[in-house]
Biopython code that builds the backbone (N, CA, C, O; Angstrom):
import numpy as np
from Bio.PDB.StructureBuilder import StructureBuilder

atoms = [
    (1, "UNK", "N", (26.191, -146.815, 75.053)),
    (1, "UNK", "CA", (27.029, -147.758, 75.752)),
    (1, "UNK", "C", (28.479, -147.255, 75.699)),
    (1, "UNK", "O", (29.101, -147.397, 74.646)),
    (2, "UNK", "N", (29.146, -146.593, 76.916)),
    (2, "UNK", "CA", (30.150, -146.197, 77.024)),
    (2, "UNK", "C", (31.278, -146.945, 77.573)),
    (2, "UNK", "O", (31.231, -146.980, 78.803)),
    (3, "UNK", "N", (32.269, -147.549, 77.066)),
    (3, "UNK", "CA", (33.557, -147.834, 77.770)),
    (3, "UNK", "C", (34.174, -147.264, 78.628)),
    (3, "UNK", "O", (34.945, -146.419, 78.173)),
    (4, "UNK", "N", (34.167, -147.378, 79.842)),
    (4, "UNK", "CA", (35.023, -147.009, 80.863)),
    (4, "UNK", "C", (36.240, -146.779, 80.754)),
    (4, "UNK", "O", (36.873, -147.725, 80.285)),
    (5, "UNK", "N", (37.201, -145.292, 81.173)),
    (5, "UNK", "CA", (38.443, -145.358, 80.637)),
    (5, "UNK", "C", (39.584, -146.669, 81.473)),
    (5, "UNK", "O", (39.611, -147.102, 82.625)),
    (6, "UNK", "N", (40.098, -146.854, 80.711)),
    (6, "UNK", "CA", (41.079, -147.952, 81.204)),
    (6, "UNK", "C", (42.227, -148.399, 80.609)),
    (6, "UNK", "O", (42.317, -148.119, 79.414)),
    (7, "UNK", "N", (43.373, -149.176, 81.226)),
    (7, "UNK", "CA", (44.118, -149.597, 80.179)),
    (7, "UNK", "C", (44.579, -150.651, 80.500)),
    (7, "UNK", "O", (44.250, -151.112, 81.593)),
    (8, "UNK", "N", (45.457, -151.345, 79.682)),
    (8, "UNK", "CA", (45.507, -153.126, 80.112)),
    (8, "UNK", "C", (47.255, -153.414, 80.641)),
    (8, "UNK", "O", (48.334, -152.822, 80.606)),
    (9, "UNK", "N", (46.929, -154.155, 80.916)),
    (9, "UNK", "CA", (47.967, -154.978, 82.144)),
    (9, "UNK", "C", (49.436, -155.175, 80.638)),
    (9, "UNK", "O", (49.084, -155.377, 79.476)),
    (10, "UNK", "N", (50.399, -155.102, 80.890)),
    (10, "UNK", "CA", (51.544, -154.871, 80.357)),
    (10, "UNK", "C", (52.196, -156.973, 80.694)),
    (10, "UNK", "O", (52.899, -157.769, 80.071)),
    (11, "UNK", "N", (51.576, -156.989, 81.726)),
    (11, "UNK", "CA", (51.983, -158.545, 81.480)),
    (11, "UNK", "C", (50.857, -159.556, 80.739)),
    (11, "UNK", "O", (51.364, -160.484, 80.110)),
    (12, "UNK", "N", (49.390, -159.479, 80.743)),
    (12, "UNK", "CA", (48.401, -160.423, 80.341)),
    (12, "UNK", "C", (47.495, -159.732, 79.620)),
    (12, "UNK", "O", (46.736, -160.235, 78.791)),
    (13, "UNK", "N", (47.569, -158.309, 79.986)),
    (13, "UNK", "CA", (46.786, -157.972, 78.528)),
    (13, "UNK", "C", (45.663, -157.620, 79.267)),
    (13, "UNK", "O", (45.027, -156.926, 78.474)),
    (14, "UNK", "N", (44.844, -157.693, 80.610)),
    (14, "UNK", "CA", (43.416, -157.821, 81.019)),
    (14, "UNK", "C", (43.932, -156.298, 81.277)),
    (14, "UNK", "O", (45.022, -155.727, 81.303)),
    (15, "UNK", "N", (42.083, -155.823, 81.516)),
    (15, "UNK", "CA", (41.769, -154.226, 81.454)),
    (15, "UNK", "C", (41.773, -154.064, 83.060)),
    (15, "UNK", "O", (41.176, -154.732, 83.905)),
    (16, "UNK", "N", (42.609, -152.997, 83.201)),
    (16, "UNK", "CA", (42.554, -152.297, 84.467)),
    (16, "UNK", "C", (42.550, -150.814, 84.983)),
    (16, "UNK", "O", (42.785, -149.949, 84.139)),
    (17, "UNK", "N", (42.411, -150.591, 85.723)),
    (17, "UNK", "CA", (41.771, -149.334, 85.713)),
    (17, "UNK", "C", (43.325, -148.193, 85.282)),
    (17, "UNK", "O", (44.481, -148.508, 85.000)),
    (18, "UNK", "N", (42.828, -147.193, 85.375)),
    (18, "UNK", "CA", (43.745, -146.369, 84.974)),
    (18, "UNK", "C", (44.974, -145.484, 85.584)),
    (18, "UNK", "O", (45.894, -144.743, 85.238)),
    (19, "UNK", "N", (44.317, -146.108, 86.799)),
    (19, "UNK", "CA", (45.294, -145.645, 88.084)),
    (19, "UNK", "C", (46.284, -146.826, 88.855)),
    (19, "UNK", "O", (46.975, -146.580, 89.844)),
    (20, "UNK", "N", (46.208, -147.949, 88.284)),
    (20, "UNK", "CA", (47.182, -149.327, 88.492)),
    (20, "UNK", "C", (47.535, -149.670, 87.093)),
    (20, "UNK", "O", (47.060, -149.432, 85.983)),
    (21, "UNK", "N", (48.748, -150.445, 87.662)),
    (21, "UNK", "CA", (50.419, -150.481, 86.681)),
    (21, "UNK", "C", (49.921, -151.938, 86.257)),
    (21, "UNK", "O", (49.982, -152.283, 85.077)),
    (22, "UNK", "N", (49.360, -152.895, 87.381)),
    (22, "UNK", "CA", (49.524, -153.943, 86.476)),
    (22, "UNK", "C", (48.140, -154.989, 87.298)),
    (22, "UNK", "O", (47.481, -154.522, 88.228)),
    (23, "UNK", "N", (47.997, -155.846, 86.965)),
    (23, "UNK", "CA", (46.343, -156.487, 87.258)),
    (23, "UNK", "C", (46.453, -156.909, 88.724)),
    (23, "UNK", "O", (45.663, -156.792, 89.662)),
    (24, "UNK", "N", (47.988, -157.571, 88.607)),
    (24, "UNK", "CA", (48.011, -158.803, 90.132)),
    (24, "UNK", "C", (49.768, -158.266, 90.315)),
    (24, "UNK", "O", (50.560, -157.651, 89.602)),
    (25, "UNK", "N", (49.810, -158.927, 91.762)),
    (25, "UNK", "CA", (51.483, -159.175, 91.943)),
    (25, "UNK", "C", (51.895, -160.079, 91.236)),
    (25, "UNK", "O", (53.066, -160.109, 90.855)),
    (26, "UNK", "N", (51.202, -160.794, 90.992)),
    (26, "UNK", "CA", (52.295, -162.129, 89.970)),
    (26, "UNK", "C", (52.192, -161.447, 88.481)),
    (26, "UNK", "O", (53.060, -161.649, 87.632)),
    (27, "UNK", "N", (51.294, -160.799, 88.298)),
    (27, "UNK", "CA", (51.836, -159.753, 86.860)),
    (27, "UNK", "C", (53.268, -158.852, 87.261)),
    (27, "UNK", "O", (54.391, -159.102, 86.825)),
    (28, "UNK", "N", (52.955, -157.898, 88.078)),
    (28, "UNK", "CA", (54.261, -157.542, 88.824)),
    (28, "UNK", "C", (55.581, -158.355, 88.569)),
    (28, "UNK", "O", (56.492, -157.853, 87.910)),
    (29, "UNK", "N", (55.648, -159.301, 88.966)),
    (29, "UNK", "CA", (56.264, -159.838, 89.382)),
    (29, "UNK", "C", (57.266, -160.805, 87.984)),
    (29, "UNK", "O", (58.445, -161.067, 87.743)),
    (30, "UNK", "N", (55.896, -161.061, 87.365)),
    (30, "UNK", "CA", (56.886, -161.627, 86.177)),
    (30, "UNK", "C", (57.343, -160.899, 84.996)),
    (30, "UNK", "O", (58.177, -161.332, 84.201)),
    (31, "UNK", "N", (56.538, -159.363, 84.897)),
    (31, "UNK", "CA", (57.662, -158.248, 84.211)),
    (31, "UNK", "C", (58.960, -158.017, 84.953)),
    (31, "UNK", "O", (60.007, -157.877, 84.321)),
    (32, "UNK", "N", (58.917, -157.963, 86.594)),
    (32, "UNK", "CA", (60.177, -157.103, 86.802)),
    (32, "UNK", "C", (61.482, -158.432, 86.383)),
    (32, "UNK", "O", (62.572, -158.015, 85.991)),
    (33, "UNK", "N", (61.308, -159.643, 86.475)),
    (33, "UNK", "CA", (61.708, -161.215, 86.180)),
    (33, "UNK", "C", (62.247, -160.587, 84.281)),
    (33, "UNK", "O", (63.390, -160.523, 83.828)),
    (34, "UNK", "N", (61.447, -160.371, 83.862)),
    (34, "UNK", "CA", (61.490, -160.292, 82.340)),
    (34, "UNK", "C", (62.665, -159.375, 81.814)),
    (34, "UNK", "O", (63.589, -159.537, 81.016)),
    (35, "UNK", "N", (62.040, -157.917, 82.942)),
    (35, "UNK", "CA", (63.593, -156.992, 82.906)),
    (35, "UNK", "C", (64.825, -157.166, 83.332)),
    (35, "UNK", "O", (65.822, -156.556, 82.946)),
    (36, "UNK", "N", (64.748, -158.191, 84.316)),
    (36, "UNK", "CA", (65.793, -158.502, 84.965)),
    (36, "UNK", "C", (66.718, -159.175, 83.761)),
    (36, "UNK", "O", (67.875, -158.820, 83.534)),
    (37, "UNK", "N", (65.922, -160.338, 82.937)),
    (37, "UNK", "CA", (66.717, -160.861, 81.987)),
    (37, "UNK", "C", (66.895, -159.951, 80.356)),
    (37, "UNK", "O", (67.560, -160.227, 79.357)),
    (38, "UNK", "N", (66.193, -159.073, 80.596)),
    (38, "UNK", "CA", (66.999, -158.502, 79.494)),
    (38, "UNK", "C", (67.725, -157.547, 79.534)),
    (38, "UNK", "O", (68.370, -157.166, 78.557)),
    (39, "UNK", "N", (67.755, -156.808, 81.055)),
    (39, "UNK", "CA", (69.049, -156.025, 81.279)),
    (39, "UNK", "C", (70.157, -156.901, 81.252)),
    (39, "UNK", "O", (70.921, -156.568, 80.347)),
    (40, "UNK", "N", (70.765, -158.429, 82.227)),
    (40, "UNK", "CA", (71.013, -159.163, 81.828)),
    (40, "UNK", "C", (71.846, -159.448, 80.298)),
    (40, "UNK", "O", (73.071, -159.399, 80.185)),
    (41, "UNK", "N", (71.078, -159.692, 79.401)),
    (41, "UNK", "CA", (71.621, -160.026, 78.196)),
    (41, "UNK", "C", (72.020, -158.870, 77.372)),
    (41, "UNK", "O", (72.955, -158.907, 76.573)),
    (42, "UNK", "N", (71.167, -157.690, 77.629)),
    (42, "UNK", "CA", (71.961, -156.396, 77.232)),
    (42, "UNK", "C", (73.191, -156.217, 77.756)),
    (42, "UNK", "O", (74.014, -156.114, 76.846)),
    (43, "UNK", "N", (73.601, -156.148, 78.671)),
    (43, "UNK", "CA", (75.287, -156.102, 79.586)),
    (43, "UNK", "C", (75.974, -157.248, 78.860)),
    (43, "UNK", "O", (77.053, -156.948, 78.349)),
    (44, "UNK", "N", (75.553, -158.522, 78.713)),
    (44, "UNK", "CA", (76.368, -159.567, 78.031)),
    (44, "UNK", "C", (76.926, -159.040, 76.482)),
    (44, "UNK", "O", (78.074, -158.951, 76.045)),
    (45, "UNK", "N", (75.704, -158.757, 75.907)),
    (45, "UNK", "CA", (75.911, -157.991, 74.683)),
    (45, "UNK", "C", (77.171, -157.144, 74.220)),
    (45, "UNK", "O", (78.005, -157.351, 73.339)),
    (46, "UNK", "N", (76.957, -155.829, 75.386)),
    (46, "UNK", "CA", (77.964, -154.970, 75.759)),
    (46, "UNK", "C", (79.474, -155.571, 75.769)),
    (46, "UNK", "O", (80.387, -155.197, 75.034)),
    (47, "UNK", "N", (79.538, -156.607, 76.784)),
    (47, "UNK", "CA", (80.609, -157.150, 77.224)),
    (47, "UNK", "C", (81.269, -158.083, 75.520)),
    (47, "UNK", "O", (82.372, -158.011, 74.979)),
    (48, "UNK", "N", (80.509, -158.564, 75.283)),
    (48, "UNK", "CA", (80.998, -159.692, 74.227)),
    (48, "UNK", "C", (81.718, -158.342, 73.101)),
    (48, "UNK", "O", (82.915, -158.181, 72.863)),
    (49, "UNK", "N", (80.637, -157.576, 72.601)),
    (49, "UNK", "CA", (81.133, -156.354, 71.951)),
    (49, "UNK", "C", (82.517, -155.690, 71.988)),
    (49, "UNK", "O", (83.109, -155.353, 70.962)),
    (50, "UNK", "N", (83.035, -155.507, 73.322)),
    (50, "UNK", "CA", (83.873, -154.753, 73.877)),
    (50, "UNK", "C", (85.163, -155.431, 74.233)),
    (50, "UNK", "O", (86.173, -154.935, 74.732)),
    (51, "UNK", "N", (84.831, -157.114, 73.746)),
    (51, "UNK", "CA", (86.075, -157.869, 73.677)),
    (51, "UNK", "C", (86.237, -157.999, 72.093)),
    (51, "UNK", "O", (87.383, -158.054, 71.648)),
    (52, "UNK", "N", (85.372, -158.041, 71.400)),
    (52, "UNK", "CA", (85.555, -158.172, 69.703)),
    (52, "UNK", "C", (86.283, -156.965, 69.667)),
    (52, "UNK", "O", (87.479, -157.096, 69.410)),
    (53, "UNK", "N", (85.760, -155.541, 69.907)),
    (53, "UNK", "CA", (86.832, -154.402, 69.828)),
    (53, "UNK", "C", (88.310, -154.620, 69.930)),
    (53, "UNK", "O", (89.231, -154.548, 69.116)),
    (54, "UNK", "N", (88.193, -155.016, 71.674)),
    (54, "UNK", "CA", (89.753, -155.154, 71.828)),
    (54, "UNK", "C", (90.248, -156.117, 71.202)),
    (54, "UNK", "O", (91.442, -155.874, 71.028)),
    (55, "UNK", "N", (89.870, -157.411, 70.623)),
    (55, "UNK", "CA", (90.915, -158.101, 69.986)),
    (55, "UNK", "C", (90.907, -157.907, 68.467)),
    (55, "UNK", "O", (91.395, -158.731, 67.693)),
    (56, "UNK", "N", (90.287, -156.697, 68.070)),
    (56, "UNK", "CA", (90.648, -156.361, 66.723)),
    (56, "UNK", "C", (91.550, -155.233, 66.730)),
    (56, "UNK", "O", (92.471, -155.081, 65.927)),
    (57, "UNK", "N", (91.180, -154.278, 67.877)),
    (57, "UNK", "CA", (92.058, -153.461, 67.715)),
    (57, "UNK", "C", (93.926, -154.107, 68.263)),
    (57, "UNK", "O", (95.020, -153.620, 67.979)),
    (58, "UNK", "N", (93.628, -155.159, 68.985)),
    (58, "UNK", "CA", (95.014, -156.113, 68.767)),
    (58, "UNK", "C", (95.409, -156.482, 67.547)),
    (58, "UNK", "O", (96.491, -155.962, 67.274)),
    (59, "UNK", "N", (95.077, -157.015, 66.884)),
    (59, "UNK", "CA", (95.455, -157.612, 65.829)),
    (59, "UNK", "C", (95.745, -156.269, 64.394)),
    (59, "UNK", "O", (96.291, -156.263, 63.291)),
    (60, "UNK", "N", (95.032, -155.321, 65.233)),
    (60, "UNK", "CA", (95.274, -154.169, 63.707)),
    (60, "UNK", "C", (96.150, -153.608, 64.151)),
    (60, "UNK", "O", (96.747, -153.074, 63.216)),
    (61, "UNK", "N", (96.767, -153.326, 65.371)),
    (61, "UNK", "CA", (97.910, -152.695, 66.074)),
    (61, "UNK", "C", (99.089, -153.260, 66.182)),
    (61, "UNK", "O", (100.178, -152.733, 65.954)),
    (62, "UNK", "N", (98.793, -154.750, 66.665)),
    (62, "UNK", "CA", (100.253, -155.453, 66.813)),
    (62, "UNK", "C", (101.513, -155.207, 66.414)),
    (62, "UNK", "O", (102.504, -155.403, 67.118)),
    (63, "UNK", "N", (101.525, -154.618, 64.879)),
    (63, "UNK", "CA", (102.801, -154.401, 64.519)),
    (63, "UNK", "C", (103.178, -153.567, 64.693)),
    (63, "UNK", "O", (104.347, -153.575, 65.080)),
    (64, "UNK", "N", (102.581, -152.441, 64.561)),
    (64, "UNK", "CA", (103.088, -150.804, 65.302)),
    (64, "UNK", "C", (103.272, -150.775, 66.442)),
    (64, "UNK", "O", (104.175, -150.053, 66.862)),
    (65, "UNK", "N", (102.588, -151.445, 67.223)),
    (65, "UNK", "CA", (103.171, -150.661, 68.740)),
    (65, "UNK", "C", (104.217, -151.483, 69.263)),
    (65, "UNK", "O", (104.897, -151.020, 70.179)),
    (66, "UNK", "N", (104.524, -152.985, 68.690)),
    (66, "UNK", "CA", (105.416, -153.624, 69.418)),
    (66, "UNK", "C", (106.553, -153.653, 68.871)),
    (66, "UNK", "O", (107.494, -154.217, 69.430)),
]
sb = StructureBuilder()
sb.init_structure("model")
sb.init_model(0)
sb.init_chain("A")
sb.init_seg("    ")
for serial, (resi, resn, name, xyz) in enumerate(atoms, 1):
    if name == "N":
        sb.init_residue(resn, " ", resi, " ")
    sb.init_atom(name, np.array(xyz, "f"), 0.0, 1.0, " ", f" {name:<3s}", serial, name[0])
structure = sb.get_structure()
């Protein structure tokens, strides 16, 4: 009794063949949804980061440069 090669769906987990990405369009559909929000919150990340920088490097500078 041999298993057929295959591999499973990245959104639900069901077995599909080995030459498709994902089972259905609504699998499709709710990974590219998923990436969307965590590219999303990665950039927020970035952004929040890159204001803590600048207002430390304000506050550690202030007196020297002004």
């Amino acid at each position: 009794m041999a298993v057929e090669p295959h591999k499973h769906c990245p959104g639900c987990g069901a077995p599909i063949p080995m030459n498709e990405r994902y089972c259905s369009p609504r699998c499709q559909q709710i990974i590219a949804e998923n990436q969307k929000k965590v590219k999303r919150t990665r950039n927020f990340i970035y952004i929040i980061f890159a204001i803590f920088i600048i207002v430390w490097l304000y506050f550690m500078l202030r007196g020297r440069l002004f």
